[in-house]
N, C-alpha and C positions, 0 to 999 in steps of 0.2 A: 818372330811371328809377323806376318805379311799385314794382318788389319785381326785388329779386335773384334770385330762384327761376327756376330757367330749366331748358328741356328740350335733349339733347342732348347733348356734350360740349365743356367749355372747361376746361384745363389750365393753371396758373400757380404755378410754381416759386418756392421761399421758401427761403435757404439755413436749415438746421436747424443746432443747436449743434455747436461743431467737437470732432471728439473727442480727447482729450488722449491722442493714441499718438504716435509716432517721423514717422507718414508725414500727421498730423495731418490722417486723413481725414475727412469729412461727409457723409450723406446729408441731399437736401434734402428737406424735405417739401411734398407735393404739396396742393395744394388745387383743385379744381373743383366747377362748380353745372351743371346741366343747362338747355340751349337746346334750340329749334328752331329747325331751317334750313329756310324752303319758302320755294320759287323766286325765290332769292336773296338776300332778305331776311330780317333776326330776327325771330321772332313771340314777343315775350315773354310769357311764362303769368303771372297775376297769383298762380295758387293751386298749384301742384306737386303733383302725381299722387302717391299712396299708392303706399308702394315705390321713389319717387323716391330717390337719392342727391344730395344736397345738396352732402357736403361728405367729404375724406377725409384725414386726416391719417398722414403715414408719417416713421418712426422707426428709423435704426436700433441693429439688437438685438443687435448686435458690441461694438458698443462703451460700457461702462455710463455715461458721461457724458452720453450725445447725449440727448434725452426729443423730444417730440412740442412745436411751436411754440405753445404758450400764449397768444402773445401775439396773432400772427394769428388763431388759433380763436376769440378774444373776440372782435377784430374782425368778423370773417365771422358770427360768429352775433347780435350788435348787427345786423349788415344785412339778418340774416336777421329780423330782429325778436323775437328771444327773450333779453326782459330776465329772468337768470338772475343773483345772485352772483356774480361771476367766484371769487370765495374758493372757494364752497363746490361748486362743479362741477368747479375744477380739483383741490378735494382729494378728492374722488369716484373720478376720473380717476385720480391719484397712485395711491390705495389702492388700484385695480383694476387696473389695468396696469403700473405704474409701479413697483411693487416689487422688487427684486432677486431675491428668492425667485419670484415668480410671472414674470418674462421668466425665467428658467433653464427654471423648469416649460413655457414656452412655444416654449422653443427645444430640451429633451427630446422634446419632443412634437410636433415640428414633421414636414411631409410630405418634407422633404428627408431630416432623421432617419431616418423612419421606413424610406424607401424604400433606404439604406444599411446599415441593421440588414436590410433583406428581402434582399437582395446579399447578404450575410454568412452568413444562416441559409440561403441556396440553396447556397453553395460550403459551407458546412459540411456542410448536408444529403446534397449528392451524395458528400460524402467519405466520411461515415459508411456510405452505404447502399453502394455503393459497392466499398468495403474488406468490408461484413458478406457482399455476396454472392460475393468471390473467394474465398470459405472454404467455396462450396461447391465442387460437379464443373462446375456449368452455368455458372460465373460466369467460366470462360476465355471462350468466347465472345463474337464481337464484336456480335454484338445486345445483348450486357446492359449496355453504356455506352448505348445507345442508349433503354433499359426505363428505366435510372439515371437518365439524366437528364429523361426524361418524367417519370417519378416525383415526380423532386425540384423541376420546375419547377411540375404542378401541387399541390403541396403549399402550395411557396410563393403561388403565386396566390390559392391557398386564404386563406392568412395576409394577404396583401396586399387582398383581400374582408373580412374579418370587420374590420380594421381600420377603413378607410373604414367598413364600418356601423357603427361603433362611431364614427367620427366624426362621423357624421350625428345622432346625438343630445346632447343636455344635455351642457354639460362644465361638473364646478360649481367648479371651480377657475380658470373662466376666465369664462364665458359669465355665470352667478349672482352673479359678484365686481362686475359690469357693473349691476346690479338697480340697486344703489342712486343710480348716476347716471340710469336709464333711469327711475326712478322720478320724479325732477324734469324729465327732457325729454318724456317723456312726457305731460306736461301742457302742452306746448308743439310738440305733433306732433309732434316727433324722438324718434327712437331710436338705441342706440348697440350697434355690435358692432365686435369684435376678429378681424383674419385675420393670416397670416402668408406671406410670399413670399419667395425667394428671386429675386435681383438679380446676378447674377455670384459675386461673393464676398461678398456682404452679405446678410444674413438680416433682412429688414425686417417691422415691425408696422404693423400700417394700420388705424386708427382711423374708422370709418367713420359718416357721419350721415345716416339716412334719412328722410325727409319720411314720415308715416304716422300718421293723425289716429284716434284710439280709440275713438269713440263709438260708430260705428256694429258694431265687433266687442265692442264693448266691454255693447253691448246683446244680440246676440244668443247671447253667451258667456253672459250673465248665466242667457237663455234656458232655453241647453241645459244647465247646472247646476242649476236649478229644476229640470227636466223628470228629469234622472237624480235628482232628489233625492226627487222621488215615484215614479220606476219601479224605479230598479237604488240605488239608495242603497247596498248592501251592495261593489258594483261600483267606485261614485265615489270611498267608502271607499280601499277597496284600491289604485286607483290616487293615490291624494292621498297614502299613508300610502308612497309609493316616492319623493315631492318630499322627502327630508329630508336633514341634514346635522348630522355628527357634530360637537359643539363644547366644548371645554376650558374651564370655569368651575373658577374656586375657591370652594372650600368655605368656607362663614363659617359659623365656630364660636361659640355658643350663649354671651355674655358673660358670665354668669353661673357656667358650668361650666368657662370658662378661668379667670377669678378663682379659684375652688377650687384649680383644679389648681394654680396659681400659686405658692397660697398652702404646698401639702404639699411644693413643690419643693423644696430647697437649691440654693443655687449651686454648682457646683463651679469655679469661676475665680472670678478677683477680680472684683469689680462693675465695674473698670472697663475689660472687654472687652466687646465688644455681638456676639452670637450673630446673625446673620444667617440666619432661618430662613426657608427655602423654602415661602410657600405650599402648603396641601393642595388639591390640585387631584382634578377628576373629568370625567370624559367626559359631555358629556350632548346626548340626539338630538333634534334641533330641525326642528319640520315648518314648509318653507317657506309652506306653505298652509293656516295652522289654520283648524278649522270657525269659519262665520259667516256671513250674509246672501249671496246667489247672486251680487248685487253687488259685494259687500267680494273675493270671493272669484277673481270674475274679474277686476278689479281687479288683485288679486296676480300671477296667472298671468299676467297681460298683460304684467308687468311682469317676472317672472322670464323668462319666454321670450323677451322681445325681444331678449337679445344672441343666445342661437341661435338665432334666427329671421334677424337681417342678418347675421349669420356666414353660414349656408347660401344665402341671397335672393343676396349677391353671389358666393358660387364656384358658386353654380348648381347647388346639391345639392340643393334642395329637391323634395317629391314632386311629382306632377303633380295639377294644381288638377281642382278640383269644380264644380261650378255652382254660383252663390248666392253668387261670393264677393267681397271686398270692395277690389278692386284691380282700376282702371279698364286698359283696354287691355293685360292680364299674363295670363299662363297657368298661372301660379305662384299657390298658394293666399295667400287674408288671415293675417293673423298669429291669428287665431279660430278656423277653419278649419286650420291647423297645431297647435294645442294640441288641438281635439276629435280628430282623427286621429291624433296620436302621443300623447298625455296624457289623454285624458277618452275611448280607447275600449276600453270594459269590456269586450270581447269577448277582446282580445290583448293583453302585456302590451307596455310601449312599451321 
């Protein structure tokens, strides 16, 4: 067979680690590549379409022992032909998804979550409104359950909209934590994003890998940051200086003026107890996108938006495409083309 890469759908099941509960359940993890089926025959693609899903791996997020098949993902991506480290992609991988703190974070934030907290604030809401209007004379009436609950269902709606938009963009605890493996596949046409689904009682992650070659967005990005660098500069500014992230460094103290201070201290314990002293730490705001060459720059951004960029490509949120854009037989924007429109447009903020 000439290349693995295939259009279409083909599904093969891998049991995943079992997880260490009472009823010692497993989710397996899924993998498939895309074919073509025309009349009747496979027509294998040598080159896989931008936007293609390759390869998806799922995990699940119930239970903390189970992680994402390692061992097949090296597999399949050796076929795929992308000689990577296996060391240092699967610690990429770890550090981004794989954490204990960040699946919590991903299972707070999940649409199941969400849509149970929106149940909860609708029966709250009607209670309150509710109870507030039988306190007047009109709220005997039996149209005012009827007001009540009109009220309180678009309220929620209301809440249940600004949410999803708020899902539709950048999430830097999840999507940004994904940069620095996307930075290595990246140069080997893949890219990586993170979704989450529910499966009956199982809250699963799925690891998703999509074919998607950067040069040609990767030129015209470069482009259109040139061009706002001589028109709107003030503009590109302002939107670049919203890519940042707040981060925890320790403070290193000036060795010369610890020596002093050292020196005026007395001990007050005997010498042979050792004081365990907590680093001086401080907050400091790190811009994902510092200035520099229109290249370097898009470069970056190429690389920071690709997990939200396959996050939204496979649930199907993304906006609706432009012309000019760089994704054969799709209706759905390039990954170029979603950063100048949600990140690089000085007009509105994204």
């Amino acid at each position: 067979m000439d290349s693995p890469a295939r259009r279409g759908n083909f599904s093969m099941a891998h049991k995943s680690q079992e997880c260490e509960t009472e009823n010692n359940v497993s989710y397996p993890s899924i993998l498939y590549s895309k074919r073509e089926v025309k009349e009747g025959s496979l027509q294998w693609v040598k080159e896989p379409l931008n936007g293609q899903v390759l390869m998806v791996l799922s995990m699940d997020n119930n239970c903390s022992a189970t992680s994402f098949d390692m061992e097949l993902c090296a597999e399949k991506l050796k076929s795929l032909g992308v000689q990577v480290a296996e060391d240092q992609w699967r610690r990429l991988i770890q550090d981004a998804v794989l954490k204990p703190e960040v699946r919590r974070y991903m299972f707070y934030n999940s649409r199941v979550l969400q849509i149970a907290m929106a149940m909860v604030f609708y029966v709250s809401l009607w209670t309150n409104i509710y109870s507030t209007v039988q306190l007047w004379s009109f709220g005997r009436y039996w149209g005012t359950s009827v007001l009540v609950t009109l009220a309180a269902v678009a309220i929620t709606v209301a809440v249940i909209l600004v949410i999803d938009h708020h899902q539709r963009k950048i999430n830097l605890n999840t999507d940004v934590r994904l940069a620095a493996a996307n930075e290595i596949f990246i140069k080997h046409s893949l890219i990586l994003g993170v979704t989450d689904v529910l499966d009956g009682p199982h809250y699963i992650l799925q690891l998703w890998f999509v074919h998607f070659s950067p040069q040609l967005c990767l030129q015209s990005l470069s482009a259109h940051i040139m061009d706002l660098q001589r028109t709107r500069e003030s503009g590109l500014q302002q939107s670049l200086d919203q890519l940042c992230v707040v981060m925890e460094v320790v403070v290193q103290p000036d060795p010369d003026l610890e020596e002093e201070a050292s020196r005026e201290e007395s001990p007050l314990l005997s010498s042979g107890v050792n004081l365990n002293k907590k680093p001086v730490t401080c907050k400091e705001l790190l811009r994902l996108v510092p200035e520099g060459p229109p290249e370097v720059m898009a470069q970056q951004l190429l690389v920071i938006f690709s997990g939200c960029y396959v996050r939204l490509l496979v649930t199907g949120r993304l906006p609706r495409a432009v012309a000019g854009g760089h994704l054969e037989h799709s209706n759905v924007p390039c990954l170029c083309q979603f950063i100048k429109t949600t990140v690089l447009n000085t007009h509105k903020c994204w």
